[in-house]
N, C-alpha and C positions, 0 to 999 in steps of 0.2 A: 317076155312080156313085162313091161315097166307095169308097177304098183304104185300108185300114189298112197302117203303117209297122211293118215288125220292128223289135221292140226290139234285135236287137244293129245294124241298120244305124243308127237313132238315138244311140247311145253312139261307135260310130265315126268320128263325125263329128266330136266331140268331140276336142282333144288330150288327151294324157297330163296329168293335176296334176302329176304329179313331173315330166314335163318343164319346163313352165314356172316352178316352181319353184329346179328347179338353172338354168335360165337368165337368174332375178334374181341370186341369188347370185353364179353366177360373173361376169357382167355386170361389175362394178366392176372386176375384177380382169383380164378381159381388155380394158379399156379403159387400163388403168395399165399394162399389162407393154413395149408399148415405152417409155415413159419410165420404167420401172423398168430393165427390159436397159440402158436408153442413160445411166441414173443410177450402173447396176452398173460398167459398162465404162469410164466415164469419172471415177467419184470412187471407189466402194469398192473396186475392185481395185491401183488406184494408192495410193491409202491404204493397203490391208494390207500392197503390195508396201515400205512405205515405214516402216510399223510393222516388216515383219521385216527391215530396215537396222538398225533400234535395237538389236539384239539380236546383231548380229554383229563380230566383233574382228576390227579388220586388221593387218598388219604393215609397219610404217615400210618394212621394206628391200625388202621384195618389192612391196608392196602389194595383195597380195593378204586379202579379208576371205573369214570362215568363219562358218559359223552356232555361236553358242559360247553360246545363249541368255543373255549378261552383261545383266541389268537395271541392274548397276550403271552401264556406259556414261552412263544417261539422267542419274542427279544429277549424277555427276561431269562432264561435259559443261555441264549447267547453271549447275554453280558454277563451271566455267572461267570463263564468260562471261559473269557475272554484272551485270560494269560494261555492258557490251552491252545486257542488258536492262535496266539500269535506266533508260542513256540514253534507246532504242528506247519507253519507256514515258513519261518525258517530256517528250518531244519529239510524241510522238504524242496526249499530254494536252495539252500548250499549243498544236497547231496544232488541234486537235478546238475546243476555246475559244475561241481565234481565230474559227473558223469560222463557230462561234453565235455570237460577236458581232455577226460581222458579216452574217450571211445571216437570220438574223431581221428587219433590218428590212426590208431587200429584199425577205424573202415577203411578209411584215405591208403594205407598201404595193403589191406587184404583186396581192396578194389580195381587199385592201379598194380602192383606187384605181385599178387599173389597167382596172377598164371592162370596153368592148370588147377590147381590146389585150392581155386577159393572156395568150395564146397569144405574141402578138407578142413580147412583154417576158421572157418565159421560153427564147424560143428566142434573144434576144438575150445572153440571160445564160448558155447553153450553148455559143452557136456559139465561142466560144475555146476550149473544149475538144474540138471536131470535128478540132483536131489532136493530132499524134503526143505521148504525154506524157515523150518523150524532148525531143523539138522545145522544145518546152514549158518544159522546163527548164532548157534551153540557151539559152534564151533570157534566163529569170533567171541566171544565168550569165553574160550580156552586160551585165544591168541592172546587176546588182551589184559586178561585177568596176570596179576604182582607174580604167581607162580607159575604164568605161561612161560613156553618157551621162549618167547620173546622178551618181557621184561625181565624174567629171571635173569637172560644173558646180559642184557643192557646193567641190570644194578649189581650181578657180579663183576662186570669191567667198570662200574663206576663211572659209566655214560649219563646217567641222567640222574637228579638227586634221590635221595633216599627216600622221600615222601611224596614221590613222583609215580602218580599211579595215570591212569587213563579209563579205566571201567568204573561204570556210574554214575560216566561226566556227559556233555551233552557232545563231545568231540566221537564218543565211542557208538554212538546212538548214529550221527552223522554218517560216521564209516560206515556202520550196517546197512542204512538204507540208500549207501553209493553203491557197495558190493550187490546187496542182493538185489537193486535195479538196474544193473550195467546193461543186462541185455534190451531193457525197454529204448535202452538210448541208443546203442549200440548197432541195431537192425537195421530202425527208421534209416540211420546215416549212413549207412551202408546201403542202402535199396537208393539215396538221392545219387551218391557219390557214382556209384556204377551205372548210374544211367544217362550220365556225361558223357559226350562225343565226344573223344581223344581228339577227333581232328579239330574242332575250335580250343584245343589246347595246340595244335601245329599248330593252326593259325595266328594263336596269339605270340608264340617265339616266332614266327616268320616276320611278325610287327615287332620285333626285336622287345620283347618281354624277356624278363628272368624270369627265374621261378617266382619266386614273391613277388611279382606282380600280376605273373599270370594264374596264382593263388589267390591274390585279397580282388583281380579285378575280372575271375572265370570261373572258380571252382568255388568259391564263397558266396557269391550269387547267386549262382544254380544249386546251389546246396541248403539253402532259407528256409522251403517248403519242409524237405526233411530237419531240421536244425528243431523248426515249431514241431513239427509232429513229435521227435522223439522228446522234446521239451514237455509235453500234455502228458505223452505216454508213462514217463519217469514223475511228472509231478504228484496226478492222479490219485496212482494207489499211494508215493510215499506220502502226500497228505494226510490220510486216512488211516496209516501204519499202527498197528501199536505193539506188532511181537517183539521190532527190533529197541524199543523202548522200554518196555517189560522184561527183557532179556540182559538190555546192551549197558540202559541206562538206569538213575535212581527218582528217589522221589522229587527230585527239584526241578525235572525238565519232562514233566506228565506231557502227554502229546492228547491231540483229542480223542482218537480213536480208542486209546485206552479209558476214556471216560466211556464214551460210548460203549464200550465193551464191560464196564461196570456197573452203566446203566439198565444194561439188559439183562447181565445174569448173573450180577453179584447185589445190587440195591433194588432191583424189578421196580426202576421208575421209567416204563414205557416210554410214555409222554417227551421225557426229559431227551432219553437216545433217541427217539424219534425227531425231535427239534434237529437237534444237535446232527445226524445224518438227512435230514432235508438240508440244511446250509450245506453239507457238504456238497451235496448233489447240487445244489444252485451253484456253485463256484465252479465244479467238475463242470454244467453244463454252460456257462457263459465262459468258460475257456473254450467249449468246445466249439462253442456260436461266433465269438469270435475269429477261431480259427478259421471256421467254415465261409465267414463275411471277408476276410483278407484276402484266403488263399483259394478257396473255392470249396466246394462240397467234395469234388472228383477228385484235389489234390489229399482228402484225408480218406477215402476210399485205395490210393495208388501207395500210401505211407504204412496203413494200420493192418 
């Protein structure tokens, strides 16, 4: 015998629309909120704690600072130290160059040639940097220093003059921050380089290309995105450097970072390192907006 079903028991069974509704919605948002809290607590509240340093004046004899909202702290702090940054800026341009020069070909042949083995050849070109980047430093420090094994041999064979040193110059500060950022350049161009189609490399010797053409007009193209990204990723930090200056280099080629780094635990003039690390961050972040206006938001997502 057939039973007919009440209609309100058939509707009940049913969930609410609007519930599942608000549960796509909110969805996104409660999947992001611990990494939003752990983004909050760990970058934007030490940011703004460090934005309102900029705004406060302290007193030589006391040393005590006060919130006195002075905007002008920020220029006049940047034109104190202006030689600071311009060093800090070329120094971090000539080692970022250095570093494409010399880490392109290394991707270019671990990408195309290296086979089976490119796992192998990528973890051989990091494990030097598995150590400590103080270590690291100090090491070129021993290289470059009048009694390393390096110049000792050079001025025992009487290769380079007697008063020919290189540690404490701004050449030696240079090298440091080529060596200890190779891999920031290194990666990027290796992650663009292998992800080139071999076959529009057939196809362009099938268009009777050589190699250098099928280089500066296939592989140099398709390689730009990563070019800028490892360009950002090397500039960045070495911007902001100051072990391998403190280490590498003397007092005539101060970098910013080492102010900054004076400014907070050797003279406690908040305010001053605070200024002086907002600029940085404005530069870091209109490199980064940049970036992101040329090449896209999703190409520094697919690089970093």
């Amino acid at each position: 015998m057939e039973q007919s079903v009440p209609a309100h028991h058939s509707r009940s069974v049913k969930p609410p629309r609007h519930r599942g509704l608000w549960a796509k919605r909110l969805a996104p948002y409660l999947l992001s909120l611990p990494a939003g809290l752990w983004l909050a607590l760990l970058f934007l509240v030490p940011l703004f704690l460090m934005l309102s340093e900029t705004l406060k004046s302290c007193s030589p004899a006391s040393g005590v600072c006060t919130m006195t909202w002075n905007w002008g702290e920020l220029p006049h702090t940047v034109n104190l130290y202006r030689t600071q940054f311009i060093t800090s800026l070329l120094f971090a341009l000539f080692a970022t160059v250095i570093d494409l020069v010399i880490s392109f070909p290394i991707a270019y042949w671990i990408a195309f040639y290296g086979g089976r083995r490119k796992n192998f050849f990528l973890i051989m070109l990091l494990v030097p940097f598995f150590v400590s980047f103080v270590i690291r430093t100090l090491v070129w420090e021993f290289i470059l220093s009048d009694n390393g094994f390096l110049f000792s041999f050079l001025h025992h064979h009487h290769l380079v003059p007697a008063g020919f040193h290189v540690l404490g110059t701004s050449v030696a500060v240079v090298a440091g921050l080529a060596y200890n950022y190779l891999p920031f350049t290194a990666l990027p161009l290796y992650v663009a380089i292998e992800r080139i189609d071999h076959r529009v490399l057939d196809a362009a010797h099938d268009l009777y290309a050589n190699r250098r053409v099928a280089f500066m007009k296939v592989i140099l193209p398709l390689t730009i995105p990563g070019i800028f990204a490892a360009f950002l990723l090397t500039f960045i930090p070495a911007f902001g450097d100051y072990i391998n200056q403190e280490i590498l280099g003397g007092t005539s080629n101060t970098m910013i970072g080492t102010v900054i780094q004076n400014s907070f635990l050797v003279n406690a003039d908040y305010p001053a390192g605070s200024s002086l690390s907002v600029v940085l961050l404005a530069i870091s972040l209109i490199g980064i907006f940049a970036y992101a206006r040329v090449l896209g938001s999703r190409t520094i997502e697919e690089y970093l």
